[in-house]
N, CA, C and O atoms as a CHARMM CRD file, in Angstrom:
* protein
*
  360
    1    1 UNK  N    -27.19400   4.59700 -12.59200 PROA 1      0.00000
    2    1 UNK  CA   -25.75700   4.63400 -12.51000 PROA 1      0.00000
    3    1 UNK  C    -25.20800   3.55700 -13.44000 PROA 1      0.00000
    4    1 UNK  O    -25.95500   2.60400 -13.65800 PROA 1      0.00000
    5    2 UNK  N    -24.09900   3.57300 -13.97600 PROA 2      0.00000
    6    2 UNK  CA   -24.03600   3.17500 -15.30900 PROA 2      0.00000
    7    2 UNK  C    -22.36500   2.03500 -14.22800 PROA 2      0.00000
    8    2 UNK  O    -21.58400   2.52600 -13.41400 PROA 2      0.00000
    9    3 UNK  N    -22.40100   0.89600 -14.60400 PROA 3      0.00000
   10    3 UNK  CA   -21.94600  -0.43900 -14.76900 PROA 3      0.00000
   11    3 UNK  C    -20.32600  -0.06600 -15.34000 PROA 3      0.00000
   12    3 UNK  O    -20.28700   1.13800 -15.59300 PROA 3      0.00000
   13    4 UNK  N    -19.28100  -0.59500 -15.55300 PROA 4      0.00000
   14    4 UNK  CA   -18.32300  -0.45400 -15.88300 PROA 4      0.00000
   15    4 UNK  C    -17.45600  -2.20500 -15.45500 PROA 4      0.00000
   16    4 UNK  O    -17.51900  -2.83500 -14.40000 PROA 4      0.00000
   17    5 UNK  N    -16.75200  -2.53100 -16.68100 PROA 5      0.00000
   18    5 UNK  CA   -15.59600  -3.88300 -17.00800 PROA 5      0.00000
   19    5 UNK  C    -14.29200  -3.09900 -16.40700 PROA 5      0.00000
   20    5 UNK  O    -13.48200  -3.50300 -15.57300 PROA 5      0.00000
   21    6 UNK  N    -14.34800  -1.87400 -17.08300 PROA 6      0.00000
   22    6 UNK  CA   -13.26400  -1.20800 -16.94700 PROA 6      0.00000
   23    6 UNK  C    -13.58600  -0.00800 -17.56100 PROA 6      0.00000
   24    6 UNK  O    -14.53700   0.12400 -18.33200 PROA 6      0.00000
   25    7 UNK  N    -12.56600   1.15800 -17.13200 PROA 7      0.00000
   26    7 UNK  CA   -13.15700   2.32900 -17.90300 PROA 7      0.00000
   27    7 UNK  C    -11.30900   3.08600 -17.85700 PROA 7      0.00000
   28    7 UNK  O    -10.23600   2.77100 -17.34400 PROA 7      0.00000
   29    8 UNK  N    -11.72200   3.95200 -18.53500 PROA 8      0.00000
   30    8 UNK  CA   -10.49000   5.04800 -18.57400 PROA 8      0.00000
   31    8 UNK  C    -11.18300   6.50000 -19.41700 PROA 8      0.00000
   32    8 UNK  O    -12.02200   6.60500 -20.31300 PROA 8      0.00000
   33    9 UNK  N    -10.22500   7.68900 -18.49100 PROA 9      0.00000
   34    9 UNK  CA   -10.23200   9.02600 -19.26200 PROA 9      0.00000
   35    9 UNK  C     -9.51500   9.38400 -20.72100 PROA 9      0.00000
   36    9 UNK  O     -8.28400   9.39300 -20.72600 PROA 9      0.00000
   37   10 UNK  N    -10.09200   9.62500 -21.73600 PROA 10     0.00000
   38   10 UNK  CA    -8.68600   9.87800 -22.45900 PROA 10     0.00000
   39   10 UNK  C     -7.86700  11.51800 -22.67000 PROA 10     0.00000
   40   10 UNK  O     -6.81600  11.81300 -23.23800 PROA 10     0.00000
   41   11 UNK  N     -8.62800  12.14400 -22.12200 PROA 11     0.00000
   42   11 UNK  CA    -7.76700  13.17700 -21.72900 PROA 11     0.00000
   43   11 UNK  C     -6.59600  12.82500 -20.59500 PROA 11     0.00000
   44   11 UNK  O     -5.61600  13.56800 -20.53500 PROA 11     0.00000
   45   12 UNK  N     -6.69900  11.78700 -19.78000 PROA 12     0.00000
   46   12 UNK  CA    -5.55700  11.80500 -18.73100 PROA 12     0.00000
   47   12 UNK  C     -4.01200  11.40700 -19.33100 PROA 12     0.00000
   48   12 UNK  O     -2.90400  11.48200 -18.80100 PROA 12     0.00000
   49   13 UNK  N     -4.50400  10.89300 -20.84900 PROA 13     0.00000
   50   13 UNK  CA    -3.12200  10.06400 -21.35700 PROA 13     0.00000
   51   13 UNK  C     -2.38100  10.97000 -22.08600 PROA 13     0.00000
   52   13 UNK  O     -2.82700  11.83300 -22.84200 PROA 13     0.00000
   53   14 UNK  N     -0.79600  10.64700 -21.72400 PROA 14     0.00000
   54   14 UNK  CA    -0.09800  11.22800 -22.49300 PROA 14     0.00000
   55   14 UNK  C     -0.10800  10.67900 -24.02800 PROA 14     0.00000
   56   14 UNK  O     -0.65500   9.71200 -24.55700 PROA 14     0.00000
   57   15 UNK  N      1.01300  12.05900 -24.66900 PROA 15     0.00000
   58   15 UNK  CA     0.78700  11.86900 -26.23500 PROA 15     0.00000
   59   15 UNK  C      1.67400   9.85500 -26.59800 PROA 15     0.00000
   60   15 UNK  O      2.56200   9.14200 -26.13000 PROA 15     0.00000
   61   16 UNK  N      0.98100   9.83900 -27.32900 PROA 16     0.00000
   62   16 UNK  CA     1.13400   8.47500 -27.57500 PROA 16     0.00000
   63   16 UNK  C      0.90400   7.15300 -27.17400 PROA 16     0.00000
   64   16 UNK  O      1.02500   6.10300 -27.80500 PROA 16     0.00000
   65   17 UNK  N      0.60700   7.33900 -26.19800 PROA 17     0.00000
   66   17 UNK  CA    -0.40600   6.57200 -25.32000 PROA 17     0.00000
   67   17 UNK  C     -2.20700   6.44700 -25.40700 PROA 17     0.00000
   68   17 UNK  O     -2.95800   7.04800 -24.63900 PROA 17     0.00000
   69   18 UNK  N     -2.56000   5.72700 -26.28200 PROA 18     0.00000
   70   18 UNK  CA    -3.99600   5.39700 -26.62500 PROA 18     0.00000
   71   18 UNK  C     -4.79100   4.86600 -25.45000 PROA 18     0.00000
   72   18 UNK  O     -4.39200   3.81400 -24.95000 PROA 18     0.00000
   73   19 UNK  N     -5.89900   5.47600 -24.92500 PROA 19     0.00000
   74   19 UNK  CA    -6.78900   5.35300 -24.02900 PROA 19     0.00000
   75   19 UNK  C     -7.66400   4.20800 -24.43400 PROA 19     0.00000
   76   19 UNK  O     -7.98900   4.00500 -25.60300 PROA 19     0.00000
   77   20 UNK  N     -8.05800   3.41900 -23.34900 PROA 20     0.00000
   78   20 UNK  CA    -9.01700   2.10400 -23.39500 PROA 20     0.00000
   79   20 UNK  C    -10.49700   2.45600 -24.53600 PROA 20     0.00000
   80   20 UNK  O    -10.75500   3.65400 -24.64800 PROA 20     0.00000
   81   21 UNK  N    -10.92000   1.99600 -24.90500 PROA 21     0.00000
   82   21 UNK  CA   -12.39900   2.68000 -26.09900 PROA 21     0.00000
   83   21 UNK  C    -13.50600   2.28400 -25.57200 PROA 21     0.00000
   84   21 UNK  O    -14.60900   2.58000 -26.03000 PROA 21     0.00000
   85   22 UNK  N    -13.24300   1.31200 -24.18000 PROA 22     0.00000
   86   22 UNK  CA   -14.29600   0.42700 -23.52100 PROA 22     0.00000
   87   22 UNK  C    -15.69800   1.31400 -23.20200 PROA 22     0.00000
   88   22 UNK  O    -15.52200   2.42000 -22.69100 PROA 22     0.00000
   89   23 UNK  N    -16.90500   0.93500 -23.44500 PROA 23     0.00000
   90   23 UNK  CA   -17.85500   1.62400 -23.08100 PROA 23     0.00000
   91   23 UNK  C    -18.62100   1.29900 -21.91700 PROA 23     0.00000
   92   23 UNK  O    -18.14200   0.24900 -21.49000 PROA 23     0.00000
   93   24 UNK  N    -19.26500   1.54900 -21.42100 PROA 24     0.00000
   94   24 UNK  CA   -19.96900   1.31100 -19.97500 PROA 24     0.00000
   95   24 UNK  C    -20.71400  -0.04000 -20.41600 PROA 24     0.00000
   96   24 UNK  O    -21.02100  -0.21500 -21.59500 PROA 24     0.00000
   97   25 UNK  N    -21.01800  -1.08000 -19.31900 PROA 25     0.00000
   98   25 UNK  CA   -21.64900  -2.31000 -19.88100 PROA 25     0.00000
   99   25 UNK  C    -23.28200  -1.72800 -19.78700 PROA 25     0.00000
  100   25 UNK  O    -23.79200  -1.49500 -18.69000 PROA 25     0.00000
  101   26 UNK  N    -23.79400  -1.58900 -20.68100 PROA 26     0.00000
  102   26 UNK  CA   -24.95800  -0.73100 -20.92600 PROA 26     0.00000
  103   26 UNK  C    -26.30900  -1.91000 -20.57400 PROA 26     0.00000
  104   26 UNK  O    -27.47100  -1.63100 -20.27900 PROA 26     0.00000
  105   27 UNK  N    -25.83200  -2.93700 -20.68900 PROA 27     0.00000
  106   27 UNK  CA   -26.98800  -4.30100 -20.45100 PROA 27     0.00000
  107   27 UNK  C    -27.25700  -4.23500 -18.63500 PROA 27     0.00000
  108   27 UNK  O    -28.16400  -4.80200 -18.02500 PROA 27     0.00000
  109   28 UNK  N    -26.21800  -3.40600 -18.08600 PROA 28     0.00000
  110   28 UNK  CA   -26.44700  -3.58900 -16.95400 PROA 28     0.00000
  111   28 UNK  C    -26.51100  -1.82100 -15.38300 PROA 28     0.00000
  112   28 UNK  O    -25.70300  -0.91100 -15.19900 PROA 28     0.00000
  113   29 UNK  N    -27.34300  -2.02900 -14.94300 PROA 29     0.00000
  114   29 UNK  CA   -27.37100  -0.80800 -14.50200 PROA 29     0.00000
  115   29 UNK  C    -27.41400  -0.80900 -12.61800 PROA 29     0.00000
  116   29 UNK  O    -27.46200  -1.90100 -12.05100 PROA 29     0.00000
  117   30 UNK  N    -27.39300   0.31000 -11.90900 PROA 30     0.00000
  118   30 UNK  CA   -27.10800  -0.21000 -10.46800 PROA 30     0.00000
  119   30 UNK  C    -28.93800   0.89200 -10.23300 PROA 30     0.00000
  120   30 UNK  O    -28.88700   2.09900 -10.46600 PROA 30     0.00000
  121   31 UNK  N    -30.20700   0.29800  -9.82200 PROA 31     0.00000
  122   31 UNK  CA   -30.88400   1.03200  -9.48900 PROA 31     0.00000
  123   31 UNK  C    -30.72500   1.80100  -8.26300 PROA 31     0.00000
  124   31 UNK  O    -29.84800   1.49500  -7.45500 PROA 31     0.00000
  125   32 UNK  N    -31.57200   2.85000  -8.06000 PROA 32     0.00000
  126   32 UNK  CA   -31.50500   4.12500  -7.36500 PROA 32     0.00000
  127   32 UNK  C    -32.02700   2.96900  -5.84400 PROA 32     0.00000
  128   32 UNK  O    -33.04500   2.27700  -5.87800 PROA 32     0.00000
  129   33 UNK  N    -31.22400   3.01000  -4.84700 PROA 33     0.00000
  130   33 UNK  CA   -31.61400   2.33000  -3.24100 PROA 33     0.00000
  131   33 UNK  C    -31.28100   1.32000  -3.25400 PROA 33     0.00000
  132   33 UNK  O    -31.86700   0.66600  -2.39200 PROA 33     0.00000
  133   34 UNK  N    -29.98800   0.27600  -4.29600 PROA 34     0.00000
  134   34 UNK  CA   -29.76000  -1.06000  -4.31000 PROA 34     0.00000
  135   34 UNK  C    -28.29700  -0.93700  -3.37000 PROA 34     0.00000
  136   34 UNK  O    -27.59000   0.06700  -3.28900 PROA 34     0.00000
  137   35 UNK  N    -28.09900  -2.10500  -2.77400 PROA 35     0.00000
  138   35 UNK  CA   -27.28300  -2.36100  -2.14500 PROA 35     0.00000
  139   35 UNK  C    -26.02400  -2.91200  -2.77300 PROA 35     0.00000
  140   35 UNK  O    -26.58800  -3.75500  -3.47100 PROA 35     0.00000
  141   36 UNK  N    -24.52600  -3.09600  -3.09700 PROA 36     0.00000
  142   36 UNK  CA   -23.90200  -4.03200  -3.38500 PROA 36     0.00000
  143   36 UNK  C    -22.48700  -3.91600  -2.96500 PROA 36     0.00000
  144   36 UNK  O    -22.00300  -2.79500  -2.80900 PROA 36     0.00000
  145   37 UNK  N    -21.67800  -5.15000  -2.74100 PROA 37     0.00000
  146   37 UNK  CA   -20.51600  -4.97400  -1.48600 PROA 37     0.00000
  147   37 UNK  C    -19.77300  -4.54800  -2.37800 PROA 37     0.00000
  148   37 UNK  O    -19.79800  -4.57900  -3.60900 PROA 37     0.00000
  149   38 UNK  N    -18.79600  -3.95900  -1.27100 PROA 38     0.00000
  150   38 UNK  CA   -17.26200  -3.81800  -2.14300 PROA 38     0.00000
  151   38 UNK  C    -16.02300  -4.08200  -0.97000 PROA 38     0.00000
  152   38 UNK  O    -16.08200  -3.65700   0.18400 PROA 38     0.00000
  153   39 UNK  N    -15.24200  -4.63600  -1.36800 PROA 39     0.00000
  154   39 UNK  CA   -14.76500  -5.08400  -0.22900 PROA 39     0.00000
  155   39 UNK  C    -13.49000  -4.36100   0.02200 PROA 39     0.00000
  156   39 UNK  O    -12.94100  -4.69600   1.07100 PROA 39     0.00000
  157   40 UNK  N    -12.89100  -3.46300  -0.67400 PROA 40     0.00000
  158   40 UNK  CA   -12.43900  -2.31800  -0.37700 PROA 40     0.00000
  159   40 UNK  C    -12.42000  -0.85100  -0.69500 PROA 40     0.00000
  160   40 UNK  O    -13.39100  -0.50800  -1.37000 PROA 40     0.00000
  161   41 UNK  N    -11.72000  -0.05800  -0.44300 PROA 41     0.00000
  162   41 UNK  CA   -11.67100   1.41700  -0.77800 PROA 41     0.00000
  163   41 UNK  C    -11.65800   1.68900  -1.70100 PROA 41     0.00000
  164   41 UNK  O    -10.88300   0.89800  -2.23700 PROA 41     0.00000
  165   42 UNK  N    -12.21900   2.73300  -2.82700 PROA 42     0.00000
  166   42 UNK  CA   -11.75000   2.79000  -3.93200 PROA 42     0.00000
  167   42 UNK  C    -10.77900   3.26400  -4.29100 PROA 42     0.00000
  168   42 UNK  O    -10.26600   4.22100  -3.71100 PROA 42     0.00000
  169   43 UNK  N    -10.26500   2.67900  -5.39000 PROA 43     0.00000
  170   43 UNK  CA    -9.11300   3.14500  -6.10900 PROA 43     0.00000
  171   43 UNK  C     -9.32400   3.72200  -7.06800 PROA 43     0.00000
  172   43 UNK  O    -10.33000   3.80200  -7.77200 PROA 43     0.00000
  173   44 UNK  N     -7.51100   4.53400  -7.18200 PROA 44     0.00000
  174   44 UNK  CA    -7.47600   5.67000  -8.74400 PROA 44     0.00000
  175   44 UNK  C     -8.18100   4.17000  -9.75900 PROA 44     0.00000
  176   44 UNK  O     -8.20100   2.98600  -9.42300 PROA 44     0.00000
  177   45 UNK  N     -8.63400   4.74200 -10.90000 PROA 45     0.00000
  178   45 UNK  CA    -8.46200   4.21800 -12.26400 PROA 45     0.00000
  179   45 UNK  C     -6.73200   3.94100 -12.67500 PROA 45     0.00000
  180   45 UNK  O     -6.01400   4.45100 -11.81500 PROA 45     0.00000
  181   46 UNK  N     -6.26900   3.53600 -13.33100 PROA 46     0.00000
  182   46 UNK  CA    -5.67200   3.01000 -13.84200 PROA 46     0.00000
  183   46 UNK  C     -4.92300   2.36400 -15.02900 PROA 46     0.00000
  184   46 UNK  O     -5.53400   1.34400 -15.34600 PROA 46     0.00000
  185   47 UNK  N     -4.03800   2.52300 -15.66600 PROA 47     0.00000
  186   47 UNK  CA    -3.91900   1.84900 -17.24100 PROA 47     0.00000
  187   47 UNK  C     -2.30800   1.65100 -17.30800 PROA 47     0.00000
  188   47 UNK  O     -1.54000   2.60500 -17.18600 PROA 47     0.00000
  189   48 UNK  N     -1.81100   0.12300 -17.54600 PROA 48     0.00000
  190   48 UNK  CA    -0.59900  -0.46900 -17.82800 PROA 48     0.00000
  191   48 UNK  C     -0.08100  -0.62600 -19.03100 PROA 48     0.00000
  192   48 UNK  O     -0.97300  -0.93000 -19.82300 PROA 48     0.00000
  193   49 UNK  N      0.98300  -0.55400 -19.53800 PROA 49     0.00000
  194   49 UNK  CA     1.18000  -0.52700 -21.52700 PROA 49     0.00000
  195   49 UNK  C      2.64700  -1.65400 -21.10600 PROA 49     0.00000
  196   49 UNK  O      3.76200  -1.69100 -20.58500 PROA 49     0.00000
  197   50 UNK  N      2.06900  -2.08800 -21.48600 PROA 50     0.00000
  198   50 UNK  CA     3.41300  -3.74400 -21.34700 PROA 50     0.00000
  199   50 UNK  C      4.64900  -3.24900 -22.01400 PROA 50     0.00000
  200   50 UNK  O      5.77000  -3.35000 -21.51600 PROA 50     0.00000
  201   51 UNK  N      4.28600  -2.50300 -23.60600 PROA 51     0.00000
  202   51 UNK  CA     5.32000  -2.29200 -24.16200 PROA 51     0.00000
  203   51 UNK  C      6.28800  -1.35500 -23.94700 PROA 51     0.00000
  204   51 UNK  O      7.39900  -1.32200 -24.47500 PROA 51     0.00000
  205   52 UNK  N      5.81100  -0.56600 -23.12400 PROA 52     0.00000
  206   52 UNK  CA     6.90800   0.91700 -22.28700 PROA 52     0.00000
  207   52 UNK  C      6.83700   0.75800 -20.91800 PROA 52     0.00000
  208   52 UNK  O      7.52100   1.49600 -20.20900 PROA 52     0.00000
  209   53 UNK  N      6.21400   0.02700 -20.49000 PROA 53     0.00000
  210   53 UNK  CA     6.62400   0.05000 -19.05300 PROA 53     0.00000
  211   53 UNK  C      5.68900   1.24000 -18.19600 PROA 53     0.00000
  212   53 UNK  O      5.85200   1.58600 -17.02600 PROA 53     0.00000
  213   54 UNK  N      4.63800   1.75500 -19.19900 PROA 54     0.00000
  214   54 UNK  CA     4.13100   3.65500 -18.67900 PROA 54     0.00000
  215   54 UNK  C      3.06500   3.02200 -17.73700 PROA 54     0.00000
  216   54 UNK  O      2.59800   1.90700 -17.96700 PROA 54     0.00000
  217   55 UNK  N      2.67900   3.81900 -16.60700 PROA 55     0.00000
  218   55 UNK  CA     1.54700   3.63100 -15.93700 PROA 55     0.00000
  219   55 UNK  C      0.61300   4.76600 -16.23500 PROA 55     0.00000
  220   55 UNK  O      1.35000   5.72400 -16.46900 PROA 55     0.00000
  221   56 UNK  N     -0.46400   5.08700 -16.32900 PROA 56     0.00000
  222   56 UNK  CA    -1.08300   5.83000 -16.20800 PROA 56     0.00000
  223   56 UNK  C     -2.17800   5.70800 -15.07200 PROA 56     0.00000
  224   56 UNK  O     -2.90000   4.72900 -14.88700 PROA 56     0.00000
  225   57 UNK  N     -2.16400   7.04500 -14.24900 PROA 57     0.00000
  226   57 UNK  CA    -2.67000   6.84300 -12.71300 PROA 57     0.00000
  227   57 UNK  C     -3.86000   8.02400 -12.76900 PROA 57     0.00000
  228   57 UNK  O     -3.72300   9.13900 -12.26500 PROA 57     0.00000
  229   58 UNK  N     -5.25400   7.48400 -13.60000 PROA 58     0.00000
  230   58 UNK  CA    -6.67100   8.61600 -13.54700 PROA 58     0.00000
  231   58 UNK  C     -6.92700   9.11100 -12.54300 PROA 58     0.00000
  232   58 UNK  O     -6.21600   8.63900 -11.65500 PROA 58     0.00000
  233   59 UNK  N     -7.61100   9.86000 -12.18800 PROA 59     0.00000
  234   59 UNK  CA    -7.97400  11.48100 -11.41100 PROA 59     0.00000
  235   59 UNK  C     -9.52800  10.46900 -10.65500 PROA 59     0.00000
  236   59 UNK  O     -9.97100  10.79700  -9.55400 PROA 59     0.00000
  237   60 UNK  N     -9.93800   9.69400 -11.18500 PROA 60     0.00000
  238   60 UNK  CA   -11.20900   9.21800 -10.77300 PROA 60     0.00000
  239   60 UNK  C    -10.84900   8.13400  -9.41800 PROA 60     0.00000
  240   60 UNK  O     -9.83700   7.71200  -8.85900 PROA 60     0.00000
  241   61 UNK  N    -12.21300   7.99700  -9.29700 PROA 61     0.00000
  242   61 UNK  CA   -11.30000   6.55700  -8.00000 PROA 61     0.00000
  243   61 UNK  C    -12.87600   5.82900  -8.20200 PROA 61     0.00000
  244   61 UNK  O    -13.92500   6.46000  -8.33200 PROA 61     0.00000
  245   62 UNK  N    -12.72400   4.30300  -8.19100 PROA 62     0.00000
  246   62 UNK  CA   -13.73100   3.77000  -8.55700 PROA 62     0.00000
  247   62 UNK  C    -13.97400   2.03400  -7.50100 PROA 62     0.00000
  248   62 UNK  O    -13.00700   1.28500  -7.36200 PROA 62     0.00000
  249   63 UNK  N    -15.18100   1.72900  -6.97100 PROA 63     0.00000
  250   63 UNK  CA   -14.98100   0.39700  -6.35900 PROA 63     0.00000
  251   63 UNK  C    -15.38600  -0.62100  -7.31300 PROA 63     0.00000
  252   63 UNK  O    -16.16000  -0.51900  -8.26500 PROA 63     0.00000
  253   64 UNK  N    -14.57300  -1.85800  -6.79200 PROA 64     0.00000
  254   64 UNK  CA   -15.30600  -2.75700  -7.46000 PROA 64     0.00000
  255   64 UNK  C    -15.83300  -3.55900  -6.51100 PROA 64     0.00000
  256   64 UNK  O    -15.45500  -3.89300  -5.38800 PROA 64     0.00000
  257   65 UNK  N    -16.91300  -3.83900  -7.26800 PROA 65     0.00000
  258   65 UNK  CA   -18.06800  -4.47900  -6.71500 PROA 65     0.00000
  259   65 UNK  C    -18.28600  -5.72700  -7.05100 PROA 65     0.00000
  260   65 UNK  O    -17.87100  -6.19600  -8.11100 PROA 65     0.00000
  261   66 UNK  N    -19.13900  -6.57100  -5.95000 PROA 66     0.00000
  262   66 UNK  CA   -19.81300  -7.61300  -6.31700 PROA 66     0.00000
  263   66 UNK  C    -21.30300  -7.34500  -7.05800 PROA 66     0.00000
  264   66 UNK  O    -22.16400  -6.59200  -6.60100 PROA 66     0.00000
  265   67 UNK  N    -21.38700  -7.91500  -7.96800 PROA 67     0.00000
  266   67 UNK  CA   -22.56300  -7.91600  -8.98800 PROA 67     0.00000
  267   67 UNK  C    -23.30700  -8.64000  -9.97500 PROA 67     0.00000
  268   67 UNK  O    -23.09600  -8.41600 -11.16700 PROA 67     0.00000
  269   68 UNK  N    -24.42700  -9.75400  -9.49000 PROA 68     0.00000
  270   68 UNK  CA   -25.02900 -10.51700 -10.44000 PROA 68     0.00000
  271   68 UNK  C    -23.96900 -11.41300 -10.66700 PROA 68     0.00000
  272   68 UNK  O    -23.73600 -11.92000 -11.76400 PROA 68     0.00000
  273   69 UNK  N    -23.38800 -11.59400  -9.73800 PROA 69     0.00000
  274   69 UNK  CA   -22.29100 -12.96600  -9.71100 PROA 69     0.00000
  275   69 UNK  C    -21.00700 -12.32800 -10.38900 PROA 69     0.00000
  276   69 UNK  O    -20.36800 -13.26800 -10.86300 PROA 69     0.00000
  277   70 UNK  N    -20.34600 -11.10400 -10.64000 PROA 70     0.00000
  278   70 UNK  CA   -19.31000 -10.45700 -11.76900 PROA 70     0.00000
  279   70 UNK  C    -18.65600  -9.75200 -10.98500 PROA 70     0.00000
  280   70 UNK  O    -19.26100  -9.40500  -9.97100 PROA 70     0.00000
  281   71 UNK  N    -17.51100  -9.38100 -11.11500 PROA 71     0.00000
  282   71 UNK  CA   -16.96800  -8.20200 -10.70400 PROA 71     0.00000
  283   71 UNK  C    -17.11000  -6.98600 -11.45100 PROA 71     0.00000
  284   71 UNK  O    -16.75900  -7.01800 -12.63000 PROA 71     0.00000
  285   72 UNK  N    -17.56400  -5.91300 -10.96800 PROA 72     0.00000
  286   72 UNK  CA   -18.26500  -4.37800 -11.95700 PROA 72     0.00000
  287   72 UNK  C    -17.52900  -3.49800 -11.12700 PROA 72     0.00000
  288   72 UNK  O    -17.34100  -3.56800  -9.91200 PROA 72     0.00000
  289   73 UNK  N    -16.99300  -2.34200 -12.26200 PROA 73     0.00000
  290   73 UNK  CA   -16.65500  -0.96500 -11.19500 PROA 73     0.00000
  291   73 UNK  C    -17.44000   0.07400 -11.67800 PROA 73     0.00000
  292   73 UNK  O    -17.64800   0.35200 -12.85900 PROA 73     0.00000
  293   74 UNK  N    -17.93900   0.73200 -10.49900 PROA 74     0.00000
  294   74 UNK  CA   -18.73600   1.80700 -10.57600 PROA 74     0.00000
  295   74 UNK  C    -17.74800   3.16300  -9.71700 PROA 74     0.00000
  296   74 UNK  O    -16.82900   2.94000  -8.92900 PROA 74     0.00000
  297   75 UNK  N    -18.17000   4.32900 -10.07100 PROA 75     0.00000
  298   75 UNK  CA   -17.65900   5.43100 -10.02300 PROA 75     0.00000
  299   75 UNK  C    -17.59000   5.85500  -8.39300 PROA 75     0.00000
  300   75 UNK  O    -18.74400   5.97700  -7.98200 PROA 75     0.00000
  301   76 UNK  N    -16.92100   6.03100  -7.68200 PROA 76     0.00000
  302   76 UNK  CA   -16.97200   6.31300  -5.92500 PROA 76     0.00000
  303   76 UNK  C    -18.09200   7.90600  -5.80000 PROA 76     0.00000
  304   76 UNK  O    -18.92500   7.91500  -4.89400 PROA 76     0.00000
  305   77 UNK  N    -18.03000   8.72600  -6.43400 PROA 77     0.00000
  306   77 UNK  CA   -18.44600   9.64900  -6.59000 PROA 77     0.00000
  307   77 UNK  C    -19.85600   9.50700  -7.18200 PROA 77     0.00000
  308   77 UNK  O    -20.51700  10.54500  -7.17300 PROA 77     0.00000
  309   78 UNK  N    -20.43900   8.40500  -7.69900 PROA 78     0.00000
  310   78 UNK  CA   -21.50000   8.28400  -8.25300 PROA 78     0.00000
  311   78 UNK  C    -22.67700   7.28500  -7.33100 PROA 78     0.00000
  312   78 UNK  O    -23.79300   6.89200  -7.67200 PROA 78     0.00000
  313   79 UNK  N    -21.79300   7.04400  -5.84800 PROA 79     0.00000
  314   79 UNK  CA   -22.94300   6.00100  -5.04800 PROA 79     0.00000
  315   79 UNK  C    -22.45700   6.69300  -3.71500 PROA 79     0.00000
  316   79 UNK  O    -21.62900   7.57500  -3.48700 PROA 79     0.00000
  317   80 UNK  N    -23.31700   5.92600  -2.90900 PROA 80     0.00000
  318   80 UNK  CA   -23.14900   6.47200  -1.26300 PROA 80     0.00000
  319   80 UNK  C    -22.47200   5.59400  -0.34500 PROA 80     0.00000
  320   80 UNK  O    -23.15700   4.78400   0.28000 PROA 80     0.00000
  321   81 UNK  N    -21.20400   5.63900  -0.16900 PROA 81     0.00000
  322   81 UNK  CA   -20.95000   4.12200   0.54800 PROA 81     0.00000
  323   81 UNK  C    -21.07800   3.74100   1.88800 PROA 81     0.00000
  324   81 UNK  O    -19.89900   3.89400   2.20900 PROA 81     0.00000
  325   82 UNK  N    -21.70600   3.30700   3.04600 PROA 82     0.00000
  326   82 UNK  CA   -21.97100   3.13500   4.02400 PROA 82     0.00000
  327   82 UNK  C    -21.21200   1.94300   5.02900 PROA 82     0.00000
  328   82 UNK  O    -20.99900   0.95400   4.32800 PROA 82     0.00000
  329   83 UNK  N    -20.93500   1.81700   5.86200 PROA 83     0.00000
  330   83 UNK  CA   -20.35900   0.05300   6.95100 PROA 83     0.00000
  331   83 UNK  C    -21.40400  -0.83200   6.58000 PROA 83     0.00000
  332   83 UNK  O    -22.56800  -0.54900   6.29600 PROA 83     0.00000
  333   84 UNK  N    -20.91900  -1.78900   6.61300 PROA 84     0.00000
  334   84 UNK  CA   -21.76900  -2.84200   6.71700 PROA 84     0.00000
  335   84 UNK  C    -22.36000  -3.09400   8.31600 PROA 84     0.00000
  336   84 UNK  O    -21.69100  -2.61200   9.23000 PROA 84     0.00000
  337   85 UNK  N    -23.09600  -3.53800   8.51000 PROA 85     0.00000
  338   85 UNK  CA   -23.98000  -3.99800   9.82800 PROA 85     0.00000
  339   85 UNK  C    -24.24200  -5.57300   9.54300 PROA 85     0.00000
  340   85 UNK  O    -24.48900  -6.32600   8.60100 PROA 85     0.00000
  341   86 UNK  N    -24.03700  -5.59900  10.91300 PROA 86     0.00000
  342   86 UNK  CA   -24.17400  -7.11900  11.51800 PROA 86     0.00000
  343   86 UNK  C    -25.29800  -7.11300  12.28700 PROA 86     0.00000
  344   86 UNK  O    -25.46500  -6.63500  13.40900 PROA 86     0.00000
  345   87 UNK  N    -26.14400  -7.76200  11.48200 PROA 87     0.00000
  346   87 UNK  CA   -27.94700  -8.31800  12.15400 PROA 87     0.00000
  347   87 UNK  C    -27.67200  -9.23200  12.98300 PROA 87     0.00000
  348   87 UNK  O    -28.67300  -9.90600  13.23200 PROA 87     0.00000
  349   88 UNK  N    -26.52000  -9.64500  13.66800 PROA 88     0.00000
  350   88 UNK  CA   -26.66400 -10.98100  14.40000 PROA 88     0.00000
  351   88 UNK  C    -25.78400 -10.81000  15.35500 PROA 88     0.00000
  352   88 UNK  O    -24.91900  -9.95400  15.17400 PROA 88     0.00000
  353   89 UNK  N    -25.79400 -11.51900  16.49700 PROA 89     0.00000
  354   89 UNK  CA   -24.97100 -11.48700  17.38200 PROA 89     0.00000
  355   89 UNK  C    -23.88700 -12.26100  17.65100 PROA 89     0.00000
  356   89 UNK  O    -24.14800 -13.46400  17.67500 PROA 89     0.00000
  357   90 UNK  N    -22.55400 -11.91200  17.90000 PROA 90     0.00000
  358   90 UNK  CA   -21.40700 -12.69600  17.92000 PROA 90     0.00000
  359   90 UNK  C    -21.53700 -13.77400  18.90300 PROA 90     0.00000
  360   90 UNK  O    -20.61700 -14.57600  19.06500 PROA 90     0.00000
């Protein structure tokens, strides 16, 4: 499963509006049975243009995660997300 800084669709953008070029952080990958938190729900993707004020609101929804000390977003649709469990007693 492939790592992400940030990502965007560029089919989701309207005309004139240039999509992010960012590529997946390829140095880094999530193996198949690894664990890693996210401390909330995922969200749409996303993209802000300072100079018009436009939001653009992607079709994807993605968590971010804790990772190797970083914050990474990976795809909601591309992992299994489960509760956390408490090994210990209150």
């Amino acid at each position: 499963m492939s790592v992400y800084g940030s990502t965007r669709n560029k089919a989701e953008y309207p005309a004139g509006l240039g999509a992010s070029t960012q590529a997946p952080l390829n140095m880094y990958s999530v193996p198949a049975g690894q664990a890693y938190v996210a401390a909330t729900e995922p969200t749409a993707t996303d993209d802000y243009f300072p100079s018009s004020g436009a939001v653009v609101i992607g079709s994807k929804k993605m968590y971010t995660i804790q990772y190797d000390h970083r914050v990474a977003l990976v795809y909601a649709d591309d992992v299994t997300a489960t509760q956390a469990v408490h090994h210990w007693k209150d």
